[in-house]
py3Dmol code that shows the C-alpha trace and the ligand (Angstrom):
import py3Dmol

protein = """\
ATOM      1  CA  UNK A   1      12.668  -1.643 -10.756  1.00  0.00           C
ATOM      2  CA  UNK A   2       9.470  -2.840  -9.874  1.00  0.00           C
ATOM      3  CA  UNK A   3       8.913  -3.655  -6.095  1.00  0.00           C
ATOM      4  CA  UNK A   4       5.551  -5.034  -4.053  1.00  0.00           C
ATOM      5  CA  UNK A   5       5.394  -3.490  -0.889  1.00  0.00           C
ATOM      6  CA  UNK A   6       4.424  -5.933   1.848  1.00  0.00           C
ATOM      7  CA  UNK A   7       3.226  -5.212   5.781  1.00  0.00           C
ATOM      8  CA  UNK A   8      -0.098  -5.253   7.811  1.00  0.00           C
ATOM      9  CA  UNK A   9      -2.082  -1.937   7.575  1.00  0.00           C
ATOM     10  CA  UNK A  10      -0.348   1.161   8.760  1.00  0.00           C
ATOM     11  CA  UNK A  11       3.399  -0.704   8.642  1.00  0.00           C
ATOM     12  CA  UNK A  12       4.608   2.543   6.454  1.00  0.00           C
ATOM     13  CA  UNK A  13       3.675   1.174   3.153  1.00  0.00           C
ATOM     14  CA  UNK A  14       2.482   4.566   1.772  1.00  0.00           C
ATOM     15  CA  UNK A  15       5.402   6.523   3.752  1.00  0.00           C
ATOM     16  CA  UNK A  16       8.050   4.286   2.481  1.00  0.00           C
ATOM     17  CA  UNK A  17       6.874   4.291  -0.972  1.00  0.00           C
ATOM     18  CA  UNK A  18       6.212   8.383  -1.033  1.00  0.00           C
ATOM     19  CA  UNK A  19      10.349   8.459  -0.577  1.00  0.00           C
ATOM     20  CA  UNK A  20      11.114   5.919  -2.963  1.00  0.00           C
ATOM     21  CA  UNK A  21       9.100   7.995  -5.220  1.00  0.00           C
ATOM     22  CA  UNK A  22      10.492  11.593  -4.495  1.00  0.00           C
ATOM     23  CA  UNK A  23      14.240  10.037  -4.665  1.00  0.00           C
ATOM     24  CA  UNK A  24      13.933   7.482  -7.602  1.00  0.00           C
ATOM     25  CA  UNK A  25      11.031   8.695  -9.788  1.00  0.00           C
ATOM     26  CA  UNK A  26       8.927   5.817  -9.331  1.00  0.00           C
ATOM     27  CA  UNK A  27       5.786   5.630 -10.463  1.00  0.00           C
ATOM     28  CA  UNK A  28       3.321   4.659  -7.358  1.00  0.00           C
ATOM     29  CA  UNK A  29       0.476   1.921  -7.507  1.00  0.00           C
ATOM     30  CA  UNK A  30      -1.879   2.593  -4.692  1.00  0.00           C
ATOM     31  CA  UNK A  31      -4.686   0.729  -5.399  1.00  0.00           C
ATOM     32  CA  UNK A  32      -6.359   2.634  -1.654  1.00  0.00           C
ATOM     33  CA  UNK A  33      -5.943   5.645  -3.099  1.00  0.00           C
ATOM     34  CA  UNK A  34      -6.865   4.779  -6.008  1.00  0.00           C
ATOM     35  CA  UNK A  35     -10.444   3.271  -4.388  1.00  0.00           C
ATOM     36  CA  UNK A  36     -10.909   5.976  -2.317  1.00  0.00           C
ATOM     37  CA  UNK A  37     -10.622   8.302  -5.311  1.00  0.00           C
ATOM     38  CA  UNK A  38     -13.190   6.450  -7.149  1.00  0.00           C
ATOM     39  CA  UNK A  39     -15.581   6.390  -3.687  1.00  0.00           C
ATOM     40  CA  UNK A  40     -14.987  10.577  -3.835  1.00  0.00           C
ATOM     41  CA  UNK A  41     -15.940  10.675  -7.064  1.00  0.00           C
ATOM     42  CA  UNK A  42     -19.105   8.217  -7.155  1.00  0.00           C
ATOM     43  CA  UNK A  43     -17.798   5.726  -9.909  1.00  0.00           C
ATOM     44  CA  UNK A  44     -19.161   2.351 -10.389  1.00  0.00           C
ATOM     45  CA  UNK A  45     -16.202   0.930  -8.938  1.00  0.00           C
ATOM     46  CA  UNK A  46     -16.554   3.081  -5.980  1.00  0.00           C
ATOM     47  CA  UNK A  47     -20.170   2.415  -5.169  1.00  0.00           C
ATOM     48  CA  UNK A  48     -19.427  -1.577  -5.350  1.00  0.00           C
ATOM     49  CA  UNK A  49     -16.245  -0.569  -3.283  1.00  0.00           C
ATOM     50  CA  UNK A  50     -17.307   1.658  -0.453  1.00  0.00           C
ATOM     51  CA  UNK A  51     -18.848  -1.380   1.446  1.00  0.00           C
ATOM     52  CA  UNK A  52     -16.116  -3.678   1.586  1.00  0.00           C
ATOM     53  CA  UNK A  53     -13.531  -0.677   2.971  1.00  0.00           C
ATOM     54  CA  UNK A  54     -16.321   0.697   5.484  1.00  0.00           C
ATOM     55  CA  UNK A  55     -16.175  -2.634   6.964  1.00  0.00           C
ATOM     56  CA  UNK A  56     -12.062  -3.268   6.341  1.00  0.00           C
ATOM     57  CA  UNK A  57     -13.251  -5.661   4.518  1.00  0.00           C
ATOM     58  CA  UNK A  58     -11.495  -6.672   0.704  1.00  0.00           C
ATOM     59  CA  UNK A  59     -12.547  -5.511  -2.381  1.00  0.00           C
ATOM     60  CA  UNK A  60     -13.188  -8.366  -4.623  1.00  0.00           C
ATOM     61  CA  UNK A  61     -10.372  -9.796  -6.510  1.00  0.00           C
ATOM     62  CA  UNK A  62     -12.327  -9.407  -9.895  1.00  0.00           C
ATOM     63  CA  UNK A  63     -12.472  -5.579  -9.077  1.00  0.00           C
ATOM     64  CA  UNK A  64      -8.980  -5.009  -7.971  1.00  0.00           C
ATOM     65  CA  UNK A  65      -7.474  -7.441 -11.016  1.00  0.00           C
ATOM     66  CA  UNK A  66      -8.982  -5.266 -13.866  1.00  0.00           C
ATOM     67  CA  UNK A  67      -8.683  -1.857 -11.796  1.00  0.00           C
ATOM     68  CA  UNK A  68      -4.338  -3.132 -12.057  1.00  0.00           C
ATOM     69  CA  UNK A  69      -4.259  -4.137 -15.554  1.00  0.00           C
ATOM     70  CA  UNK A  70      -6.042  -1.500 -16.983  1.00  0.00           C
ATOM     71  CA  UNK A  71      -3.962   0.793 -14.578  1.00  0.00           C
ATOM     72  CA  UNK A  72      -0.706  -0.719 -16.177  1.00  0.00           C
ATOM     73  CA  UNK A  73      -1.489   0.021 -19.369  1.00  0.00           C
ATOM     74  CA  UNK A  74      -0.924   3.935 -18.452  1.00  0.00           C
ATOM     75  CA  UNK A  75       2.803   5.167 -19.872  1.00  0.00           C
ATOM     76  CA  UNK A  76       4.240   6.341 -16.709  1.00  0.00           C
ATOM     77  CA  UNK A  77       4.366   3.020 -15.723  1.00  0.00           C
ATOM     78  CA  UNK A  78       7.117   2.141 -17.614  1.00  0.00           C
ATOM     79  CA  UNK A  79       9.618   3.989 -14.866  1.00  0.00           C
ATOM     80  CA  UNK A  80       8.802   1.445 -13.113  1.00  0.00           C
ATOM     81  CA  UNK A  81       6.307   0.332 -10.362  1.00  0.00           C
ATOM     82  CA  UNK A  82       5.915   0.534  -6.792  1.00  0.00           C
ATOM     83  CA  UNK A  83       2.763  -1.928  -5.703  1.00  0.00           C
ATOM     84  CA  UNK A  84       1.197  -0.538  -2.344  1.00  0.00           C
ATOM     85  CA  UNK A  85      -1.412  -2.505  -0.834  1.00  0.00           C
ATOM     86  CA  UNK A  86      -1.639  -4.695  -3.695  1.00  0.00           C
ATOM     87  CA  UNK A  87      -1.658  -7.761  -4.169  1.00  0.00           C
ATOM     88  CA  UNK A  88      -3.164  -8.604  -0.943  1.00  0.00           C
ATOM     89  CA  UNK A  89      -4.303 -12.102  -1.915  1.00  0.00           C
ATOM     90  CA  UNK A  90      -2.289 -15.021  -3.783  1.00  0.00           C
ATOM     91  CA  UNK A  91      -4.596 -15.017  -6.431  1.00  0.00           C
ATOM     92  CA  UNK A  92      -3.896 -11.075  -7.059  1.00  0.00           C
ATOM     93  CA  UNK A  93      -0.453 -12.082  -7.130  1.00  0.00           C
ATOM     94  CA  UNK A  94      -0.222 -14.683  -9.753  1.00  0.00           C
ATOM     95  CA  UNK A  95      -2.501 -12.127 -11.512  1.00  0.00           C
ATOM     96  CA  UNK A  96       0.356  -9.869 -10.952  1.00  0.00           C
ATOM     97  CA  UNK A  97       2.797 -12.182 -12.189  1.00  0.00           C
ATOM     98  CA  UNK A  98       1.243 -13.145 -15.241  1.00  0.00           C
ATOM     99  CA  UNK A  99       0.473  -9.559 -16.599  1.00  0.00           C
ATOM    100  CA  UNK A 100       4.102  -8.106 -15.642  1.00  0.00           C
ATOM    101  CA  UNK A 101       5.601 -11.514 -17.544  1.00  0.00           C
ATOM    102  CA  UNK A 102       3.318 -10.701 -20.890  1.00  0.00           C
ATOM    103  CA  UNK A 103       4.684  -7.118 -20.051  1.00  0.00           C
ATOM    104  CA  UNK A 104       8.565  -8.315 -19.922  1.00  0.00           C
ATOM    105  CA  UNK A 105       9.035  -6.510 -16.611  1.00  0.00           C
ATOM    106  CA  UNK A 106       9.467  -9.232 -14.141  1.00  0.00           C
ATOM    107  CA  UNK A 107       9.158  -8.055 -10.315  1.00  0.00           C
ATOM    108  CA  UNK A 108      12.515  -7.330  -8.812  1.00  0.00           C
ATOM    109  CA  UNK A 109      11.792  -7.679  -5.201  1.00  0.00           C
ATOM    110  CA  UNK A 110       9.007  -7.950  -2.695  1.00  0.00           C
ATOM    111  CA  UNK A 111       9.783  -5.231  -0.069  1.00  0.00           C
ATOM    112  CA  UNK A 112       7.988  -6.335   3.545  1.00  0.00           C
ATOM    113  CA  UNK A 113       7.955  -3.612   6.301  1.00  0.00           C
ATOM    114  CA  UNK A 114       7.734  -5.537   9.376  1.00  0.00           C
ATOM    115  CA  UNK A 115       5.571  -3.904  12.321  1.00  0.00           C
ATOM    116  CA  UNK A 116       4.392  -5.696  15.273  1.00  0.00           C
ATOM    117  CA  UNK A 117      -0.100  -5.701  15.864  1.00  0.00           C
ATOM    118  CA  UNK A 118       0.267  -3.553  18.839  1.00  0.00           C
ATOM    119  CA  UNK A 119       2.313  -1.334  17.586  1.00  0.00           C
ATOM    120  CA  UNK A 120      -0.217  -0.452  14.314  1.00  0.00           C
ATOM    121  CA  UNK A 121      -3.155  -0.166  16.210  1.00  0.00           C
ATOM    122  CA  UNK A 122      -2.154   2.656  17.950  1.00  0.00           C
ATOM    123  CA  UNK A 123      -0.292   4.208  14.808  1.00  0.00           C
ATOM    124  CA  UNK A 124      -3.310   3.406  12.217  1.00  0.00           C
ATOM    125  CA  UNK A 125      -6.207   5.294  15.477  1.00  0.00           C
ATOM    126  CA  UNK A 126      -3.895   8.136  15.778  1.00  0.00           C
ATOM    127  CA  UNK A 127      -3.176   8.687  11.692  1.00  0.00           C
ATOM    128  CA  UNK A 128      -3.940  11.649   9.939  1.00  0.00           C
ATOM    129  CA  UNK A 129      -3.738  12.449   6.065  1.00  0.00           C
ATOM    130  CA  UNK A 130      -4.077  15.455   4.074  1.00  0.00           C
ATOM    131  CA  UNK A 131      -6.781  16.104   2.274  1.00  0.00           C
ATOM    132  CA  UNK A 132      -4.905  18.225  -0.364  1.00  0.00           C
ATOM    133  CA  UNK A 133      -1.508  16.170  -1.216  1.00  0.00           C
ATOM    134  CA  UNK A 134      -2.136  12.806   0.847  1.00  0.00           C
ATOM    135  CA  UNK A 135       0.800  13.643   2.931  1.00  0.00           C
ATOM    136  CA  UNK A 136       0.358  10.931   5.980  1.00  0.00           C
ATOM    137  CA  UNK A 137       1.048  12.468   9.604  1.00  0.00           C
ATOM    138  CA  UNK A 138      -0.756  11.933  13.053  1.00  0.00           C
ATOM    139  CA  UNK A 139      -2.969  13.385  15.217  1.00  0.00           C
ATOM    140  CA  UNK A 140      -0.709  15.831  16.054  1.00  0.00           C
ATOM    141  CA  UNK A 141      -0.491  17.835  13.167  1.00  0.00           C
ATOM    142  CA  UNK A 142      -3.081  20.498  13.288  1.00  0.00           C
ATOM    143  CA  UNK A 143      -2.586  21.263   9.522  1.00  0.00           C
ATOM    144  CA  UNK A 144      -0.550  19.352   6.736  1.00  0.00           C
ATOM    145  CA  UNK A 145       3.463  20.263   7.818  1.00  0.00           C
ATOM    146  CA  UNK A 146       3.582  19.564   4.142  1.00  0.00           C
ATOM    147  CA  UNK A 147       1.378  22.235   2.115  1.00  0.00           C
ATOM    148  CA  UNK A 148      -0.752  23.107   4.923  1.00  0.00           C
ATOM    149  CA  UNK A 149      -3.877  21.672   4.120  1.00  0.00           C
ATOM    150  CA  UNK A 150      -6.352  20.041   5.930  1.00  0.00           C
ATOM    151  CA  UNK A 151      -5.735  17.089   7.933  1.00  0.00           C
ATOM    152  CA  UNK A 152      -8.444  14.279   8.328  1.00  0.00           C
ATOM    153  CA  UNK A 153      -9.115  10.945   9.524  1.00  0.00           C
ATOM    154  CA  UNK A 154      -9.688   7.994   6.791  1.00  0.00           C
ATOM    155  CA  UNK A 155     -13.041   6.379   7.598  1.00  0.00           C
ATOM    156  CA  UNK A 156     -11.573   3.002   8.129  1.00  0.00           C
ATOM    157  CA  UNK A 157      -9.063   4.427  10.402  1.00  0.00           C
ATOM    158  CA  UNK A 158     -11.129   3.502  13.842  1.00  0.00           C
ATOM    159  CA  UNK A 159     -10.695   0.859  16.318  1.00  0.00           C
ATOM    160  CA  UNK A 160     -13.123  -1.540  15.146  1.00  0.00           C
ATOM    161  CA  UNK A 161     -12.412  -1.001  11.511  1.00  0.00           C
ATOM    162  CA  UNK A 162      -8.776  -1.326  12.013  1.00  0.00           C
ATOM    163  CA  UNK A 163      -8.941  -4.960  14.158  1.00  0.00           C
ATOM    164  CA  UNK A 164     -10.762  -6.142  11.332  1.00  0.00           C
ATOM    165  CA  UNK A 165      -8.186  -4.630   8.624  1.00  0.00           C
ATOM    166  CA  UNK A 166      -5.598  -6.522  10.705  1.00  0.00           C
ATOM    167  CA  UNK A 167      -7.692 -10.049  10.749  1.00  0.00           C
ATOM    168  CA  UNK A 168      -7.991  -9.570   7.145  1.00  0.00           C
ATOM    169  CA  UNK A 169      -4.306  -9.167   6.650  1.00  0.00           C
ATOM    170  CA  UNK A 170      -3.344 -12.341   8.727  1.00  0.00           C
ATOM    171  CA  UNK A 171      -5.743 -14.605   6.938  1.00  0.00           C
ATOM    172  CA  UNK A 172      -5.566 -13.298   3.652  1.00  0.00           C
ATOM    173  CA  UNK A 173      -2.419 -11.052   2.873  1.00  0.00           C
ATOM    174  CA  UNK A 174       0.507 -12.596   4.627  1.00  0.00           C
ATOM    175  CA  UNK A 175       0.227 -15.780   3.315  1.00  0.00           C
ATOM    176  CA  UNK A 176       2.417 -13.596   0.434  1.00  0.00           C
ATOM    177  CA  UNK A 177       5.401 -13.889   2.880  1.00  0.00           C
ATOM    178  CA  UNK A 178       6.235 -17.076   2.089  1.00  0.00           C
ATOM    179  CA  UNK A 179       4.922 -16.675  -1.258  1.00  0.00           C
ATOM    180  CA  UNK A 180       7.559 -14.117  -2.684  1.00  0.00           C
ATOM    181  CA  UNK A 181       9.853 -15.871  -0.098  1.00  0.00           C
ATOM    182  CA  UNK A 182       8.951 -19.376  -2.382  1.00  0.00           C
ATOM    183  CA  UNK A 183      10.194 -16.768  -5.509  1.00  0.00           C
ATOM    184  CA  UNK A 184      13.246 -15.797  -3.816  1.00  0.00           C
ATOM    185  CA  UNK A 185      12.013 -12.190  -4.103  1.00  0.00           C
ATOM    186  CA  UNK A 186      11.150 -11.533  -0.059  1.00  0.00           C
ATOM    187  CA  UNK A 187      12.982  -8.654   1.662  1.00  0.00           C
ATOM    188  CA  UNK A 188      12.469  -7.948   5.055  1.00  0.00           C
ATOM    189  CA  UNK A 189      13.115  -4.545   6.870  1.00  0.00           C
ATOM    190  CA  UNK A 190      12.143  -3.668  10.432  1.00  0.00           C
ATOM    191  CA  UNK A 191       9.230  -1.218  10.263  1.00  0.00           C
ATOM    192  CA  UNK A 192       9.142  -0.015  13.945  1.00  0.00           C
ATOM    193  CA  UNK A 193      11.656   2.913  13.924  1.00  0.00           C
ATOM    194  CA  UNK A 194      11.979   6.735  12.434  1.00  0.00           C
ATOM    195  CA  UNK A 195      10.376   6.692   9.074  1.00  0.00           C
ATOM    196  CA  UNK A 196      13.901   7.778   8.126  1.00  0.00           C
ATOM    197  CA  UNK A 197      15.826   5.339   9.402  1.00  0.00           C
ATOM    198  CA  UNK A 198      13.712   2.721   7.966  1.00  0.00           C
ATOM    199  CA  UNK A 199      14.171   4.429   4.599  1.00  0.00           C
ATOM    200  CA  UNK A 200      18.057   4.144   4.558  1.00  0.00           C
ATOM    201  CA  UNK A 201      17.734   0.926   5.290  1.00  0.00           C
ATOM    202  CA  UNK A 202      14.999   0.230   2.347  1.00  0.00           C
ATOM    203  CA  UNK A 203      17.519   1.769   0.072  1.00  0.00           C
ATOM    204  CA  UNK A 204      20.050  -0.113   1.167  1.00  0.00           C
ATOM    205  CA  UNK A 205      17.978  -3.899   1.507  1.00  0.00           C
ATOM    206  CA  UNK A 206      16.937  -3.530  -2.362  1.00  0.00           C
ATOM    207  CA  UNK A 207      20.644  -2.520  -3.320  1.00  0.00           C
ATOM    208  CA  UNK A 208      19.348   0.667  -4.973  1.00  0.00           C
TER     209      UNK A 208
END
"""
ligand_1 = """\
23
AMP
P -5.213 0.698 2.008
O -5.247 2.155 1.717
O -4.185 -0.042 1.206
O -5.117 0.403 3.488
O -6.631 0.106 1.517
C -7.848 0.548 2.079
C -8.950 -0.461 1.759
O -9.112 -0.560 0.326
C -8.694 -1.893 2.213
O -9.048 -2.113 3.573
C -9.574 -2.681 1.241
O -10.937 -2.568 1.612
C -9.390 -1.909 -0.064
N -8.233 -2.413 -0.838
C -7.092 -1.727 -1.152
N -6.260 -2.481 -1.895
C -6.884 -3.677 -2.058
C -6.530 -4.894 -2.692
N -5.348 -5.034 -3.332
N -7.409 -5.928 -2.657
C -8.597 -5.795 -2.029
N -8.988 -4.692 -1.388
C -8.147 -3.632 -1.388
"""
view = py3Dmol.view(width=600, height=400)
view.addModel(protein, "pdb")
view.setStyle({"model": 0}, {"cartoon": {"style": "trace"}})
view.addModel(ligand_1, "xyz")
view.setStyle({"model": 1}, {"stick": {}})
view.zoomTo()
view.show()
């Protein structure tokens, strides 16, 4: 299968898709990590980046386009693909579309976890991740509960940062509602409960 998962920042995106992955063998498109991985490591792509996510702004679509295709070309994609965090703009998806057509692997559902502004504010101030295995918690957890490494918070995790990350998504990413809704592709599950229970019900939304 290969599913684009939908929802404003912090919505569970990268939770949801970590279980997918563990139960189903997935193979998992971040294209956040992937940009903060190449802002760790000093690449061109992260220099140009690092601006643009400092300020919760987008990366341009040029950057984001080839950073996918190329990214699809890898083998392990061919378990098929979990999108997280991308596409965030219509003209990433019809990019989208068009590569996974010349591919043959058409997309077989647009998964969007539903979470209400207020709610994500508070959840996206108070995250934590691991610095070791990316494990996503809360301010909470002293250490990761999951290899007990250390826990920090993502530079584009503070207030300011995270109003504009939310701007950004209204005028920019959820337009894609109605776009995969338009391709008969748009499921919808209720983001605001247990990670858990929101995972049953993923599993059980995409008929897997
Ligand atoms: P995320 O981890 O998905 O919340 O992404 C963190 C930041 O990376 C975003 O606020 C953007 O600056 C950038 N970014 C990630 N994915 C994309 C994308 N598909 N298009 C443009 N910018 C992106």
């Amino acid at each position: 299968m290969n599913i684009v998962l939908l929802g404003a920042p912090g919505a569970g995106k990268g939770t949801q898709a970590s279980k997918l992955v563990e139960k189903f063998g997935m193979c998992h498109i971040s294209t956040g990590d992937i940009l903060r991985a190449a802002v760790k490591a000093g690449t061109p792509l992260g220099v140009k980046a690092k601006g643009f996510m400092d300020a919760g702004e987008l990366v341009p679509d040029n950057l984001i386009i080839d950073l996918m295709k190329e990214r699809m070309q890898e083998p392990d994609t061919n378990k098929g693909v979990i999108f997280d965090g991308f596409p965030r703009t219509t003209t990433q998806a019809v990019a989208l579309d068009s590569e996974l057509a010349k591919m043959n692997r058409p997309l077989d559902a647009a998964l969007l976890i539903d979470v209400k502004a207020d709610v994500i504010v508070n959840r996206l101030t108070s995250r934590r991740m691991c610095k070791q295995c990316g494990y996503i918690g809360s301010v909470s957890d002293a250490t990761c509960p999951q290899c007990g490494g250390e826990m920090y918070q993502r530079d584009d995790d503070n207030e300011t940062t995270v109003r504009n990350r939310l701007d950004v998504y209204a005028k920019s990413t959820s337009p894609l509602i109605d776009y995969y809704r338009g391709s008969d592709l748009l499921v919808t599950v209720d983001g605001d409960r247990d990670p858990d229970v929101v995972f049953d019900d993923v599993i059980s939304s995409l008929n897997m």
